[in-house]
C-alpha positions, 0 to 999 in steps of 0.5 A: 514606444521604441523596443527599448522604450518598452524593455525599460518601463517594464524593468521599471515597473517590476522593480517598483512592484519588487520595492513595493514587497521588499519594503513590506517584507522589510518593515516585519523583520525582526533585523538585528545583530547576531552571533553564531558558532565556536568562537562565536562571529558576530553577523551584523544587521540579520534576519532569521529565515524560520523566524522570517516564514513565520511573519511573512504567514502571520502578516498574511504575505503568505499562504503557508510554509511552502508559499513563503519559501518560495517568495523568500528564494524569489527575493533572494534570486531578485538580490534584494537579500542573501545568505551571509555565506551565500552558502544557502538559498532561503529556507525554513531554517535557523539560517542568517540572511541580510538585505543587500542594501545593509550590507557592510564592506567586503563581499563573499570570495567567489570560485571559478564558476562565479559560485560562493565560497562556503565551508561546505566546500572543504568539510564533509556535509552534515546530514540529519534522519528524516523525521519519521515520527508521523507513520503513514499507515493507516488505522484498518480494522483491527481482525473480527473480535470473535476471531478466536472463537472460530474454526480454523480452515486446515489446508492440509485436509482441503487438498488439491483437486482434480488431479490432472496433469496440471495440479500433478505438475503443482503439487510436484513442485511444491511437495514432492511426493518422495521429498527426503530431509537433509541431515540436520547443519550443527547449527543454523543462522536462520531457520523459517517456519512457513513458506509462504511469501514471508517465509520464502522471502526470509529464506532466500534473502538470508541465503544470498548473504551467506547464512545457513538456513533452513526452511520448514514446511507443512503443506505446499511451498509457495503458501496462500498467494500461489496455491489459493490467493493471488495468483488463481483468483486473478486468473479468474477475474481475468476470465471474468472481465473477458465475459464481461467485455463481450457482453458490454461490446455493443458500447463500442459498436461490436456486434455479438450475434447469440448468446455470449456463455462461459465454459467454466471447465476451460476456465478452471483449466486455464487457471490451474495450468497458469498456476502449475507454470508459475510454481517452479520459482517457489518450489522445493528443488528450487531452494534447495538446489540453487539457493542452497537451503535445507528445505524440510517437508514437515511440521515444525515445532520449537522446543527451546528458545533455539531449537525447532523440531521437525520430523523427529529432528531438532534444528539449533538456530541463532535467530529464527522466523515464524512466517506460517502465514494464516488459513479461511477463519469459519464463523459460528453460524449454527449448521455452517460446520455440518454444510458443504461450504467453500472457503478460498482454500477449496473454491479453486477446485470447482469444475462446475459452475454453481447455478446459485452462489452465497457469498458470507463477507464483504471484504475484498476476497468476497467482492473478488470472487462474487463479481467473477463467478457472476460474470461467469453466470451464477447469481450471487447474493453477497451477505454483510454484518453491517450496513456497508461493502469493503469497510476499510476503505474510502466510502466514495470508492466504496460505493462505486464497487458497490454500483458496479457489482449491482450492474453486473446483477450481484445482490446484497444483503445487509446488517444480516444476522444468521438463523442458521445453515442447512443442507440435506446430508451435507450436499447441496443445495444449502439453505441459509436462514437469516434476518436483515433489512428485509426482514427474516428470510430463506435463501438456497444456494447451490455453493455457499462460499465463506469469506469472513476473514483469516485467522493466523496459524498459531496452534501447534508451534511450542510458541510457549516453548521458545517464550514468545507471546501470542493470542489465537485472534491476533497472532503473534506479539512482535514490536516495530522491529517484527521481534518476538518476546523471545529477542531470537525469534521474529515473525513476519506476514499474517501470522503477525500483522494486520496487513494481510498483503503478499508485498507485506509479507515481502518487505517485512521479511527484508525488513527481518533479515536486515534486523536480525542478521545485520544488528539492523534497527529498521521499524515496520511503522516507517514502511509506506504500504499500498494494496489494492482490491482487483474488482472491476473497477479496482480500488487502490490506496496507500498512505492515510484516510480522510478518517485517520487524519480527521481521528489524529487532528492533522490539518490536510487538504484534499484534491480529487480528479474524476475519470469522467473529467480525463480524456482517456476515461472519456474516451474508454466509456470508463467514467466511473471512478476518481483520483483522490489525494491527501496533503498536509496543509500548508505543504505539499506533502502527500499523506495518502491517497485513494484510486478508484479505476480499471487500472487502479493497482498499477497507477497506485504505485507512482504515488507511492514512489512520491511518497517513499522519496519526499516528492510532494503534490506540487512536483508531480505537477512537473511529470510529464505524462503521455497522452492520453493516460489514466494517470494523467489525473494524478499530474492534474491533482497536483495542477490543482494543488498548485493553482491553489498556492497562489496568494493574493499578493503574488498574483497581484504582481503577476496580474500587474506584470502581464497586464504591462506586457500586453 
């Protein structure tokens, strides 16, 4: 057979199996006349694309909506049919069609470049809000319903310890030992009560347009995220996962002669000279020097709908934030109180390491810190309520943590209830006297570190004063747009929501200035939230779990990529973990996904930026990735996705196609 021999049975065949399609996508058309517009114009002999998606599903040409569009627009690139106005490529929509081979006479006027002529070129384009009615946050347990009855942690009587030059430098920074208020603005547009990540965000933000504002604060700017959250408890897990690294060095044929110990004293050190280096950019001269806010050292309190009082000076406001963020909740555990216990408020002003440490929690900053102080060499026991570790997320990532921290010689105790607390004149050690699945038990401990949860700081604001609403568990009442039952004031971060999250407080207060100085109507429900947990492995996620979509009866697939089937987590020796993702069935669409890994925090966000701009599964197929990567297991989920989209009818064609080719 001559090349052009070939080149013609294979054009022949294609088109015989493209009749074959035509004919039968044809025969389940509903082809008639239609009228469109004002006046009305008559389009003869037409199908409807949304009507068209919707047989070519029920007659089984297609696998759903997406499998559909993409057969139409292969038809249409093919010209077995059009656009009336050549003006669309085929969609899912109230949009007219006709088969080239009904067409009547006359044809659509072409531009320069061979394109269709279309209205579109000489009207402004219509554009239409993306639905946003399904909320991609997921339902996270809700605060412990006996949250209100316990102690609240006062920071301000933690202090910071020891003070070496370190924490002198910090606490400069921060509360300036000779801070002196400025005299009171006649008004302000936005005063901020709380300058943690919320508050400071809020302050900043509203500075940088112009408004005149005012930020008031209790204790140490810079809030839980600088001085006893994110940034020490990472400096310590980065110390942790060094110690860990040296004792696992064997796996990869190094040697350690001796034994490997942790100089928990350089430790510490190193953590609060990293924390003092970062303080600069939340500190008081900062504000009030650069960015031109009147910072106030103080408590502040409301007393009216638009004045806050602060120091024996009351501020007039015309919108205001509560962003006073939240503090170490302390359950009702007879003899807790009375003990030497640590919360994450006063664990970072430790110097020696605790020979035995008890952790009462399970949540992520129990697991953080039990793993770190165990790799650092005190045996830790974790306590849990109930019969499972990290409640809100994905029991197979779960379970995975759970393994890990057990390799590192955490133990756990489960479905506990608590006896009661000892400790001899309030020293230590300190004996906890409980009941689980073991039975009833005494354990000491050296420290005892409680991490049951955050309570919002709510007490002492004269939030009754300015009418707004508010319960000592939940905290702060405000609607989608973080407004408060008085329509002045907002609140922003813990003190408000559920999602106790440093970004959360971020983007909740950009949320904030745009809604209440710019008469923006921007909806916390519509913001897509990721978070991670830095144990090691890390767990990620964003978007919805399993349950939620189970719970709201959303159809959904799932596709998952272990690390021990991705070269690089072969090729590290950290098999251990997994991509794990969420698709609206019929579609692409990404609902939510899961991440459990070394590098979990940092891969997560790519899934969210395809979520934040509409990119579904399929398309993060086409992203190229170096290689080799971890994050090569999301692209090979979205390889999976689209394996998967191939119907029956298509691959038989493509089967076909390539057979004559060979």
């Amino acid at each position: 057979m001559t090349k052009e021999e070939h080149m013609d049975g294979e054009a022949s065949f294609a088109n015989t199996d493209l009749e074959e399609l035509t004919a039968r996508v044809k025969r389940v058309l509903d082809m008639r006349d239609r009228k469109y517009g004002f006046p009305s114009k008559t389009y003869p002999n037409c199908f409807v694309g949304s009507e068209a998606v919707a047989k070519l599903i029920g007659e089984g040409i297609a696998s759903d909506e997406e499998d559909a569009v993409r057969i139409g627009n292969m038809m249409l690139n093919a010209g077995v049919f059009h656009h009336v106005l050549d003006a669309h490529p085929f969609k899912n929509e109230n949009l007219f069609y006709r088969f080239l081979s009904d067409e009547d006479h006359g044809s659509v006027a072409r531009k320069p470049d061979g394109s269709a002529v279309s209205w579109a070129d000489f009207v402004a384009p219509l554009t239409s809000a993306k639905d946003q009615t399904l909320t991609l946050q997921p339902e996270i347990p809700e605060r412990d319903s006996e949250l209100a009855t316990f102690a609240q942690v006062d920071l301000e009587a933690c202090g910071i310890s020891p003070l070496d030059e370190h924490n002198i430098e910090f606490l400069d920074f921060l509360h300036p030992k000779g801070w002196v208020d400025p005299t009171p603005k006649p008004s302000y547009n936005l005063v901020v009560i709380g300058a943690g990540a919320g508050g400071l965000v809020s302050a900043a933000g509203a500075a940088g347009v112009g408004a005149r504002v005012a930020l008031i604060e209790s204790h140490l700017l810079g809030g839980d995220c600088l001085t006893v959250g994110c940034v020490p408890s990472k400096a310590l897990l980065r110390c942790a996962k060094a110690a860990a690294a040296v004792r696992n060095a064997s796996a990869f044929g190094v040697k350690i002669n001796g034994d490997v110990s942790v100089d928990f004293g350089f430790v510490m050190e190193r953590m609060r000279r990293l924390r003092a280096s970062i303080a600069p950019v939340d500190s008081a001269k900062r504000y009030s020097e650069k960015l031109g806010v009147d910072v106030y050292l103080g408590k502040g309190r409301f007393t009216g709908k638009n004045t806050i009082e602060v120091n024996g000076k009351t501020l007039t406001f015309a919108k205001a934030v509560v962003a006073t963020g939240g503090t170490a909740a302390v359950p009702n555990i007879p003899g807790l109180k009375q003990a030497p216990y640590l919360t994450n408020a006063t664990i970072f002003n430790l110097t020696k390491l605790p020979a035995r440490l008890g952790v009462i929690g399970a949540g992520p900053i129990g697991l953080e810190l039990a793993q770190a102080f165990q790799r650092f060499g005190s045996q830790v026991t974790v306590f849990s309520r109930s019969d499972k570790i990290l409640p809100k997320e994905d029991p197979d990532a779960a379970k995975i943590v759970k393994s890990s921290l057990r390799q590192d010689g955490v133990t756990f105790a489960y479905n506990v209830n608590y006896k009661g607390v000892e400790s001899l004149g309030g020293k230590p050690p300190v004996t906890v006297v409980l009941e689980d699945d073991s039975g009833e038990r005494t354990l000491e401990f050296d420290a005892l570190l409680v991490a049951t949860g955050r309570k919002p700081a709510v007490k002492g604001l004269g939030l009754e004063d300015a009418g707004v609403e508010y319960d000592e568990r939940m905290g702060v009442k405000v609607n989608d747009r973080l407004q408060t039952t008085n329509p002045d004031v907002y609140a922003v971060g813990d003190v408000a929501s559920k999602y106790q999250f440093t970004h959360m407080s971020d983007f909740g207060a950009r949320l904030v200035i745009r809604n209440a100085l710019f008469f923006g109507r921007d909806k916390f429900s519509n913001l897509i939230i990721p978070w991670a947990t830095y144990t090691d492995p890390e767990v990620a996620h964003v978007g919805l779990y399993e349950k939620d979509l189970e719970e709201r009866d959303i159809a959904f697939a799932t596709f998952t990529r272990e690390f021990s089937d991705v070269d690089r987590g072969i090729v590290d020796g950290e098999t251990e973990g997994f991509v794990k993702m969420h698709v609206k069935k019929g579609t692409d669409q990404i609902l939510g996904a899961t991440i459990v890994g070394s590098h979990a925090g940092d891969m997560i966000s790519e899934i969210t930026v395809a979520m934040q701009s509409g990119m579904g599964l399929g398309k993060l197929a086409n992203v190229i990735h170096p290689y080799p990567t971890t994050a090569e297991a999301i692209r090979q989920c979205g390889d999976a996705y689209n394996r998967q989209r191939l119907t029956p009818t298509v691959k038989g064609i493509f089967n076909r196609l390539m057979a004559f080719k060979r």
